[in-house]
N, CA, C and O atoms as a GROMACS GRO file, in nm:
protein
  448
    1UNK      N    1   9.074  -6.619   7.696
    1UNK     CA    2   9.013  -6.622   7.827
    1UNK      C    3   8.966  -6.484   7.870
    1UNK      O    4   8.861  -6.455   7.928
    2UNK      N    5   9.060  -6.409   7.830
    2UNK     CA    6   8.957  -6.230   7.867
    2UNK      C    7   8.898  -6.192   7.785
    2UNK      O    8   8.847  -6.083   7.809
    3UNK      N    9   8.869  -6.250   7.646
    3UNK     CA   10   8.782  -6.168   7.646
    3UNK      C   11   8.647  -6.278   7.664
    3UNK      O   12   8.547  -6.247   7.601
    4UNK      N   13   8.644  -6.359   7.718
    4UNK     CA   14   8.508  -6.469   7.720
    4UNK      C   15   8.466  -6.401   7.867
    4UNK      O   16   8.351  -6.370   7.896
    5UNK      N   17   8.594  -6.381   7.964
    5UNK     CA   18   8.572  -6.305   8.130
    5UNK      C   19   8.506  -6.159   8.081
    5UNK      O   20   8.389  -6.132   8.107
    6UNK      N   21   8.539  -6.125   8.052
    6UNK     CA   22   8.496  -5.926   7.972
    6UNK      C   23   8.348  -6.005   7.959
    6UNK      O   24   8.270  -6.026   8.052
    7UNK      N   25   8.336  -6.033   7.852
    7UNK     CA   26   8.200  -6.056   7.800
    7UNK      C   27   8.088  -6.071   7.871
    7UNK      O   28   7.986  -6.002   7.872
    8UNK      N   29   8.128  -6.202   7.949
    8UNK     CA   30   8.034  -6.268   8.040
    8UNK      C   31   8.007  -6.186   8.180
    8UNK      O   32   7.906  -6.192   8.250
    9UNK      N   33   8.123  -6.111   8.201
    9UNK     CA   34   8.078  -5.973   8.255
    9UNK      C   35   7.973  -5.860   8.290
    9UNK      O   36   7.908  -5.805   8.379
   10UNK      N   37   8.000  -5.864   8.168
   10UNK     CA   38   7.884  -5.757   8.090
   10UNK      C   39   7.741  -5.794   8.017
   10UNK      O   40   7.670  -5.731   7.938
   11UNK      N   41   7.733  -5.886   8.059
   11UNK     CA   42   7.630  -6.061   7.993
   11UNK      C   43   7.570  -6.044   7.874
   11UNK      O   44   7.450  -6.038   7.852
   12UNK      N   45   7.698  -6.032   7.767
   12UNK     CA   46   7.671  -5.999   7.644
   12UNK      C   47   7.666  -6.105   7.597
   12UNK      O   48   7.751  -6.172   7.654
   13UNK      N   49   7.594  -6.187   7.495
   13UNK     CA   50   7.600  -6.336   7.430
   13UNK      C   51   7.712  -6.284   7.324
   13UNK      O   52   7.750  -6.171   7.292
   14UNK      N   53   7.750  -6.417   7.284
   14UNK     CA   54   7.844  -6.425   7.178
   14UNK      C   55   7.807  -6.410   7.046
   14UNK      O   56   7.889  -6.384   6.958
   15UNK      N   57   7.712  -6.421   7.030
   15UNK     CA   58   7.649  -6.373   6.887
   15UNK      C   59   7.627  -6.190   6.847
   15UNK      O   60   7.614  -6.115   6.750
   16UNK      N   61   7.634  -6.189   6.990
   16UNK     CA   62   7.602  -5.987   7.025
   16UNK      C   63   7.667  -5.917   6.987
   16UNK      O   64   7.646  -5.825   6.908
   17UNK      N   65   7.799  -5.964   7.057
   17UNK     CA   66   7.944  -5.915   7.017
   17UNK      C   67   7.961  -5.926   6.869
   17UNK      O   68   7.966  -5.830   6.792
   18UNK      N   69   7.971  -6.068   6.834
   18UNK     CA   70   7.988  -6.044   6.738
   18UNK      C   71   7.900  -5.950   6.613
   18UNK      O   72   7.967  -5.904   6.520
   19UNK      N   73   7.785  -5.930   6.614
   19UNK     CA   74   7.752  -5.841   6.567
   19UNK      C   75   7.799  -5.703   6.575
   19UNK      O   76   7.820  -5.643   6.469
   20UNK      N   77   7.820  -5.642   6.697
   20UNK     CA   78   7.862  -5.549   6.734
   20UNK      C   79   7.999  -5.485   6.676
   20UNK      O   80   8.032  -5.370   6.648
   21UNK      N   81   8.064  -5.610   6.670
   21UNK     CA   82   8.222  -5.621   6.614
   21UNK      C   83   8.242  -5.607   6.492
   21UNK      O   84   8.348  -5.565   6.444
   22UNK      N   85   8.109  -5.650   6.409
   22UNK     CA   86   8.078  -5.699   6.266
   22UNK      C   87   8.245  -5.804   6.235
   22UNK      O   88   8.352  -5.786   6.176
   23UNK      N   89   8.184  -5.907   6.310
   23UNK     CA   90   8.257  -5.998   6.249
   23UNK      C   91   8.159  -6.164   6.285
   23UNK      O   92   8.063  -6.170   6.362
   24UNK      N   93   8.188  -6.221   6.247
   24UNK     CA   94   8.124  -6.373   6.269
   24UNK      C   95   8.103  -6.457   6.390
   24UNK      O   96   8.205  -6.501   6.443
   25UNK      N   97   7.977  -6.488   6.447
   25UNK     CA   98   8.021  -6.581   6.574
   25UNK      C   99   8.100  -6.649   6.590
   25UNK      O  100   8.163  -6.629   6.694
   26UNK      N  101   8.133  -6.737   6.526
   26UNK     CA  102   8.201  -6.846   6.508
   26UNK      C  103   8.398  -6.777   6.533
   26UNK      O  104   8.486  -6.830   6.600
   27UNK      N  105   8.406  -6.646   6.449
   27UNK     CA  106   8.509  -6.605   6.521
   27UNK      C  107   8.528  -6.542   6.637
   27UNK      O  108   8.635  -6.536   6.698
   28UNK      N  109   8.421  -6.493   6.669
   28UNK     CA  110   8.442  -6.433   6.860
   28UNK      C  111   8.462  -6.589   6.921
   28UNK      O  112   8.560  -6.620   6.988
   29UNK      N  113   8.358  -6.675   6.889
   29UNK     CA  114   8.425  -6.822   6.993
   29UNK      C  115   8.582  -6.809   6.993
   29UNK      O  116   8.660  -6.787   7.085
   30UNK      N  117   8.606  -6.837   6.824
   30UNK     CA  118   8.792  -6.889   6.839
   30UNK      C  119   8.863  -6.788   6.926
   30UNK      O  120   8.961  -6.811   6.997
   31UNK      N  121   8.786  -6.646   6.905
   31UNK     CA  122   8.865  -6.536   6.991
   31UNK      C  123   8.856  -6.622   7.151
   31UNK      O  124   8.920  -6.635   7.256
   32UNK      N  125   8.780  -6.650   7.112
   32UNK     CA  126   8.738  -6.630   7.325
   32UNK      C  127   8.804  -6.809   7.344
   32UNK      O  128   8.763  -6.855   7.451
   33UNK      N  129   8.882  -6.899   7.273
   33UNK     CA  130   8.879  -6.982   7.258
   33UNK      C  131   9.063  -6.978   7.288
   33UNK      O  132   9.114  -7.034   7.385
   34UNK      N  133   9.136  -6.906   7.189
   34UNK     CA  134   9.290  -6.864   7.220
   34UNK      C  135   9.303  -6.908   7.056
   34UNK      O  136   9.420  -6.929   7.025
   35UNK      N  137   9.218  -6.923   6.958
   35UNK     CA  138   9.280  -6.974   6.868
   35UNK      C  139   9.374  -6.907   6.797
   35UNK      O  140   9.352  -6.791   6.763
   36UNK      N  141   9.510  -6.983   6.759
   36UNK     CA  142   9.660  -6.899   6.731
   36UNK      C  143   9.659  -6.834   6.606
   36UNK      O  144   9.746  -6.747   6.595
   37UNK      N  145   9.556  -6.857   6.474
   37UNK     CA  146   9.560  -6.838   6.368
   37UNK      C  147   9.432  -6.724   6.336
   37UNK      O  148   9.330  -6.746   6.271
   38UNK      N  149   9.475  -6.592   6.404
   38UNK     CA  150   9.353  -6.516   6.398
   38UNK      C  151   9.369  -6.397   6.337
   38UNK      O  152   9.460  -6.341   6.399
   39UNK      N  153   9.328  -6.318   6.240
   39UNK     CA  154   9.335  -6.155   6.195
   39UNK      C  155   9.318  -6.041   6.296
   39UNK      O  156   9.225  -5.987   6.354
   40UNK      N  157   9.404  -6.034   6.292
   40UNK     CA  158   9.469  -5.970   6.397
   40UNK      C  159   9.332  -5.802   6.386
   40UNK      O  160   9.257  -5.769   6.477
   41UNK      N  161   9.342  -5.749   6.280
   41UNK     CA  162   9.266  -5.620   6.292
   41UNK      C  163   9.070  -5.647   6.388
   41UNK      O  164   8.998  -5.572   6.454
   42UNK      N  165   9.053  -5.811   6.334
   42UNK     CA  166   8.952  -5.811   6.356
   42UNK      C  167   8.911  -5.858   6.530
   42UNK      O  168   8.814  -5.839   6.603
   43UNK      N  169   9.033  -5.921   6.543
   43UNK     CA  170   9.050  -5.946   6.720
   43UNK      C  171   9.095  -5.786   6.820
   43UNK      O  172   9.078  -5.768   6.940
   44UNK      N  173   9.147  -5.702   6.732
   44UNK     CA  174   9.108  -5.520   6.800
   44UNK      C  175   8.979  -5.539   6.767
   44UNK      O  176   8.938  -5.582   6.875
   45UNK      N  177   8.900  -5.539   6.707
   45UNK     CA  178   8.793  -5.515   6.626
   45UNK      C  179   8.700  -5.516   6.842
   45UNK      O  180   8.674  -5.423   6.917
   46UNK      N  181   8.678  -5.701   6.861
   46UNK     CA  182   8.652  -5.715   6.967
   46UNK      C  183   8.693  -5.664   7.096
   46UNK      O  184   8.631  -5.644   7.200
   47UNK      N  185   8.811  -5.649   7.064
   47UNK     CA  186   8.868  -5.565   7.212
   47UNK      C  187   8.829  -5.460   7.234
   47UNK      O  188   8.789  -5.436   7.349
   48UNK      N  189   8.826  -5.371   7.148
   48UNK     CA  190   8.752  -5.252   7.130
   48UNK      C  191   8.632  -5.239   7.197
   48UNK      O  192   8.608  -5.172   7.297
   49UNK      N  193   8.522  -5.344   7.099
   49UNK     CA  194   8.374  -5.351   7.189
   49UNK      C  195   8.373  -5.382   7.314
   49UNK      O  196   8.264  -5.361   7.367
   50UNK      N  197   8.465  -5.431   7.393
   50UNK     CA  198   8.450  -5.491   7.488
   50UNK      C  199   8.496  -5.381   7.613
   50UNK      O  200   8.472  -5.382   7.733
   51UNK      N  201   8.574  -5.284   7.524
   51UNK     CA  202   8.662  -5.217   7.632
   51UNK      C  203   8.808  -5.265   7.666
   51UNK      O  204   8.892  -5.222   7.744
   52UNK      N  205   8.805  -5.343   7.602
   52UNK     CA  206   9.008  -5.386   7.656
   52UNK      C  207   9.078  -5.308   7.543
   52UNK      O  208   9.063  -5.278   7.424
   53UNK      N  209   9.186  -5.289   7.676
   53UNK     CA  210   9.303  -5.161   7.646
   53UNK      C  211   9.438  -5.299   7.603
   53UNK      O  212   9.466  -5.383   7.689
   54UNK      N  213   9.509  -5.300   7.457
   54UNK     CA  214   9.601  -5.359   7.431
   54UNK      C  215   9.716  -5.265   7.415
   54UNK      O  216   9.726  -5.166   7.342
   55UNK      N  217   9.822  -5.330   7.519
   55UNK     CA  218   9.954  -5.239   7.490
   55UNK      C  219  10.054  -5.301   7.484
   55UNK      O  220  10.062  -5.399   7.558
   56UNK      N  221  10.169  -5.270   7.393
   56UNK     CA  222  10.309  -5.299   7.367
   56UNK      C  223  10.460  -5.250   7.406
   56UNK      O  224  10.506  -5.149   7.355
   57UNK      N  225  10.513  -5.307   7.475
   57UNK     CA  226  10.615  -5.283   7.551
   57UNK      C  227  10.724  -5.305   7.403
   57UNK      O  228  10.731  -5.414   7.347
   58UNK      N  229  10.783  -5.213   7.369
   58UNK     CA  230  10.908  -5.236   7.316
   58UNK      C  231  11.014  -5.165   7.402
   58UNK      O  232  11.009  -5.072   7.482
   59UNK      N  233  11.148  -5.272   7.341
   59UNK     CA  234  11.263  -5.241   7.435
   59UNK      C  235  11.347  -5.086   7.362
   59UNK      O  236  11.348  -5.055   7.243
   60UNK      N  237  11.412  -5.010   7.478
   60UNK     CA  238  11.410  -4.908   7.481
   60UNK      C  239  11.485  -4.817   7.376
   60UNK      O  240  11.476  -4.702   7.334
   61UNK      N  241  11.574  -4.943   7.352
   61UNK     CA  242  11.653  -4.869   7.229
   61UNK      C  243  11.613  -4.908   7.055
   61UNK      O  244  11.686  -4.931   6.958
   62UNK      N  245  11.450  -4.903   7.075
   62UNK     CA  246  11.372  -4.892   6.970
   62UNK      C  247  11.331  -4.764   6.941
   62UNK      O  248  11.342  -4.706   6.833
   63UNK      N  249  11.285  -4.724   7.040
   63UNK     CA  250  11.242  -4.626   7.110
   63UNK      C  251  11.263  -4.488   6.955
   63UNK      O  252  11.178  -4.470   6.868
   64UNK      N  253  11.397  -4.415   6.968
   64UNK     CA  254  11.410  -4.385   6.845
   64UNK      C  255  11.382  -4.366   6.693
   64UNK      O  256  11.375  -4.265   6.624
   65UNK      N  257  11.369  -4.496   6.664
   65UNK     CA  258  11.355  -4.526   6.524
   65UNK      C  259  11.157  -4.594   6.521
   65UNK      O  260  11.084  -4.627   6.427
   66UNK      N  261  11.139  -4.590   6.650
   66UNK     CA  262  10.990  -4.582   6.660
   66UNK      C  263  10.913  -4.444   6.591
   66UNK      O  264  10.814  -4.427   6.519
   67UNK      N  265  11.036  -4.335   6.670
   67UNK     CA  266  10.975  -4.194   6.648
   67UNK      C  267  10.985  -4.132   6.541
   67UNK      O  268  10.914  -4.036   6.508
   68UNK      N  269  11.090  -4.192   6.465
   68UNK     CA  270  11.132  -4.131   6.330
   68UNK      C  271  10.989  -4.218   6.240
   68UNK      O  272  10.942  -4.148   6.151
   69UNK      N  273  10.946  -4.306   6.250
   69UNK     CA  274  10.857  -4.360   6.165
   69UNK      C  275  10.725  -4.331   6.200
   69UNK      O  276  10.638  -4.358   6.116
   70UNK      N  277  10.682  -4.266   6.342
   70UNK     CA  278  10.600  -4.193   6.366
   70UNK      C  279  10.594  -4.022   6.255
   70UNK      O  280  10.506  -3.964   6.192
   71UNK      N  281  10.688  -4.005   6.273
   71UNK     CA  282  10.721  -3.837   6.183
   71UNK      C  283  10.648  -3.868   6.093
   71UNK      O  284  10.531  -3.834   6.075
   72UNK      N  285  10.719  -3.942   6.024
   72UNK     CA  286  10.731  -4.022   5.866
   72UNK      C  287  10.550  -4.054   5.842
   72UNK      O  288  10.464  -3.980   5.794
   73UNK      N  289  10.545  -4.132   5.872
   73UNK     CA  290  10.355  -4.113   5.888
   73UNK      C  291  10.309  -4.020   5.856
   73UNK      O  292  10.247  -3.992   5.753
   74UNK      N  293  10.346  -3.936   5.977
   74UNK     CA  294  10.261  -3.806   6.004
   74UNK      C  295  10.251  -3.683   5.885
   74UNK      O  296  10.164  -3.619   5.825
   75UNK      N  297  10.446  -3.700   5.894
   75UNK     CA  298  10.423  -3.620   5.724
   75UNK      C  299  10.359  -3.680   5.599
   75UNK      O  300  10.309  -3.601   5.519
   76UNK      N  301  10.356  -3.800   5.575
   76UNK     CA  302  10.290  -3.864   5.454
   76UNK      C  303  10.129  -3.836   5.468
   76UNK      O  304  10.063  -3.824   5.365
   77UNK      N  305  10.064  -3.827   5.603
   77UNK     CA  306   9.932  -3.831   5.603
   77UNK      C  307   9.920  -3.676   5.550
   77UNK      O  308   9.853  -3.623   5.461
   78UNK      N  309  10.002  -3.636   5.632
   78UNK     CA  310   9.990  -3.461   5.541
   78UNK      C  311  10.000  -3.410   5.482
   78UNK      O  312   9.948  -3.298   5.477
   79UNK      N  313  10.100  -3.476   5.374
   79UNK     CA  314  10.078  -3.468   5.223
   79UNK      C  315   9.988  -3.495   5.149
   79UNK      O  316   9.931  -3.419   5.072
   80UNK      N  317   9.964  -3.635   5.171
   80UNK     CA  318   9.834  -3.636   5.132
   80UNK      C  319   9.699  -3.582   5.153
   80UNK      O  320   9.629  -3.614   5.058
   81UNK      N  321   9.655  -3.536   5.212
   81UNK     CA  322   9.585  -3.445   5.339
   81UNK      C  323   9.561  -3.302   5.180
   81UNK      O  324   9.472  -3.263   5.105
   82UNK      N  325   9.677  -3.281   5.203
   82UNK     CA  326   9.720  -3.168   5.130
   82UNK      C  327   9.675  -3.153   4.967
   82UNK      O  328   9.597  -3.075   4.912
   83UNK      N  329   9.761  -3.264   4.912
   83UNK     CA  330   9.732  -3.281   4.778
   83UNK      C  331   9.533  -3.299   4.763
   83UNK      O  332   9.465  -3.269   4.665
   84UNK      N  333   9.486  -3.359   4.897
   84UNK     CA  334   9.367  -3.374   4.813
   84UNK      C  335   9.250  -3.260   4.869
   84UNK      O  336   9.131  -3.285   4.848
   85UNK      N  337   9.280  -3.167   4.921
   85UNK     CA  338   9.239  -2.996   4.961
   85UNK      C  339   9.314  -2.936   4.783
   85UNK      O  340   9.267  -2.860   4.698
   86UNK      N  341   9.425  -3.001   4.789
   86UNK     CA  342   9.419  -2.887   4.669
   86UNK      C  343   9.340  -2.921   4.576
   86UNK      O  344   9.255  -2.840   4.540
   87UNK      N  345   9.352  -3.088   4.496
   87UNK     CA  346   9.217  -3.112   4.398
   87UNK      C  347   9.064  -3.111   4.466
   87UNK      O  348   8.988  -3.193   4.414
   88UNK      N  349   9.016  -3.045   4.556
   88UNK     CA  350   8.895  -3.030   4.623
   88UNK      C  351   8.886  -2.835   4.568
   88UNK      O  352   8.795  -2.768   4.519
   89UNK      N  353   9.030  -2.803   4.607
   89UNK     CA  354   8.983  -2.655   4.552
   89UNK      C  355   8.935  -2.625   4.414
   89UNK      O  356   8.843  -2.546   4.390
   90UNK      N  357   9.012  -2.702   4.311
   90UNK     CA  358   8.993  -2.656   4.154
   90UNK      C  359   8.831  -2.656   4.120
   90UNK      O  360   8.752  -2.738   4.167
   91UNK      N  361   8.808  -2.580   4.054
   91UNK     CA  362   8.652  -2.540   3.987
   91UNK      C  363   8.611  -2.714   3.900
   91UNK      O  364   8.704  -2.760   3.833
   92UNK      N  365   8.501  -2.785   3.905
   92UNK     CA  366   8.461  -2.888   3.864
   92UNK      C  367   8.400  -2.845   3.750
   92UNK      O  368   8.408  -2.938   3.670
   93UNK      N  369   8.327  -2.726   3.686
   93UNK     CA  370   8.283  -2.682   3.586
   93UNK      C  371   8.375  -2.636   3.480
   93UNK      O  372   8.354  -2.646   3.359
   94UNK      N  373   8.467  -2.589   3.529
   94UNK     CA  374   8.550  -2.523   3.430
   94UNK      C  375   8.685  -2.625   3.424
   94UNK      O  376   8.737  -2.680   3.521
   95UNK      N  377   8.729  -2.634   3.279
   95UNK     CA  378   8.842  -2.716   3.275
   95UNK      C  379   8.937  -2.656   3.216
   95UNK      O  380   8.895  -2.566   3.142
   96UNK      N  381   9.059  -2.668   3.218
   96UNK     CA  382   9.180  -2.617   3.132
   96UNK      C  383   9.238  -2.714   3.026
   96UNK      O  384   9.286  -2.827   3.040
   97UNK      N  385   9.222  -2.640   2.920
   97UNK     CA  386   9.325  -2.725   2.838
   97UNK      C  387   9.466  -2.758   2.864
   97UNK      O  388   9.520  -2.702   2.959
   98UNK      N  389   9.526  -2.832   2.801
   98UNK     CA  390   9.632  -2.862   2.854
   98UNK      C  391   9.741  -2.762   2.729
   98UNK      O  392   9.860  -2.731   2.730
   99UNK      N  393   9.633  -2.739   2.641
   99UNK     CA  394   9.733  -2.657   2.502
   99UNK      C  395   9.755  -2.520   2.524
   99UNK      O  396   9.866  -2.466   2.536
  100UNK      N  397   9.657  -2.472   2.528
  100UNK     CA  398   9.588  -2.329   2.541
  100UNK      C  399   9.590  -2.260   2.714
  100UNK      O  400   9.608  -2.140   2.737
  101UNK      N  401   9.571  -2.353   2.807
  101UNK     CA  402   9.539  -2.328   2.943
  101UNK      C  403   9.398  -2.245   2.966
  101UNK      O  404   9.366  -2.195   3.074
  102UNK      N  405   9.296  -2.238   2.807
  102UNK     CA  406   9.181  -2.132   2.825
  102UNK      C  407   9.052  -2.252   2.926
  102UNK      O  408   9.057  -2.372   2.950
  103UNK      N  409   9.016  -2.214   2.938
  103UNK     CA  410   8.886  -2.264   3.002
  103UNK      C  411   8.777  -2.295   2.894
  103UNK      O  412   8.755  -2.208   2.811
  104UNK      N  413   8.700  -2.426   2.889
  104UNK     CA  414   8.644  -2.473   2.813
  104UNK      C  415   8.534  -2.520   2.854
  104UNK      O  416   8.523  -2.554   2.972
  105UNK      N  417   8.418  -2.534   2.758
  105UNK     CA  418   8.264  -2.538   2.808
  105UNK      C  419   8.235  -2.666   2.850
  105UNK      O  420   8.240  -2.762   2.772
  106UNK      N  421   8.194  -2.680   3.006
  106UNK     CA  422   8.152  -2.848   3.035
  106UNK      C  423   8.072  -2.910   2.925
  106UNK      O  424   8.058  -2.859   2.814
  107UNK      N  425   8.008  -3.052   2.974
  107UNK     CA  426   7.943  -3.058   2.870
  107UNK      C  427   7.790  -3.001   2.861
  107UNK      O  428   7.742  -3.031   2.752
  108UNK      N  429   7.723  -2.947   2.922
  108UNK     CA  430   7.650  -2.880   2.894
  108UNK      C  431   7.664  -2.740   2.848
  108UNK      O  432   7.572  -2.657   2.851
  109UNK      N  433   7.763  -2.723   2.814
  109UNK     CA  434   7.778  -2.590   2.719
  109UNK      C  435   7.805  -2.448   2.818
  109UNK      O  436   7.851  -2.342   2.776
  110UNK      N  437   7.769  -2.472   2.941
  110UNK     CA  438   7.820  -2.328   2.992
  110UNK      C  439   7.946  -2.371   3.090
  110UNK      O  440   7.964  -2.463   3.170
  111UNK      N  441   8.018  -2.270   3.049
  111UNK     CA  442   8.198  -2.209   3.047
  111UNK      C  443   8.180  -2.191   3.247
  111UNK      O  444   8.275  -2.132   3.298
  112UNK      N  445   8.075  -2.237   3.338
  112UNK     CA  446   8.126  -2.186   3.450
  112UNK      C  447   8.123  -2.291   3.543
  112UNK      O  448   8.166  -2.274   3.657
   0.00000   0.00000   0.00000
């Protein structure tokens, strides 16, 4: 029901949105319809275009172990983050053996 009220609001057709959303008419209807069996990323997808703010109340003594898996994220994104600055630094022309560690000629023949 909000988001068919949002829409019609803003007198966007349903085909609009859904373009907008890049997802299918036929699923903005079921959106705008209540249907129970929906992908969830792609119903943000619409809320988004539309401007609706979705929020989650968890109870308080979650709260905690919310934050520890927030960290946890944060450091994993930054590892990774990390690891791939470092294979962005290494030289693409020049390679190391794995025997020798000398530097060896791409395949076009020059060493740089």
């Amino acid at each position: 029901m909000v988001i068919r009220a949002v829409r019609k609001s803003a007198n966007v057709r349903q085909d609009d949105l859904a373009g907008i959303a890049k997802v299918s008419r036929q699923f903005a209807i079921d959106a705008e319809r209540g249907k129970p069996t929906m992908q969830l990323g792609k119903v943000l997808q619409l809320l988004e275009e539309l401007g609706i703010a979705l929020s989650v109340d968890v109870p308080d003594d979650v709260a905690p172990m919310l934050e520890q898996v927030k960290e946890k994220r944060a450091t994993s994104a930054w590892i990774k983050y990390a690891e791939a600055q470092a294979g962005q630094a290494k030289s693409p022309g020049a390679k190391r053996s794995a025997t020798d560690g000398k530097a060896e000629a791409d395949e076009d023949g020059d060493d740089r």
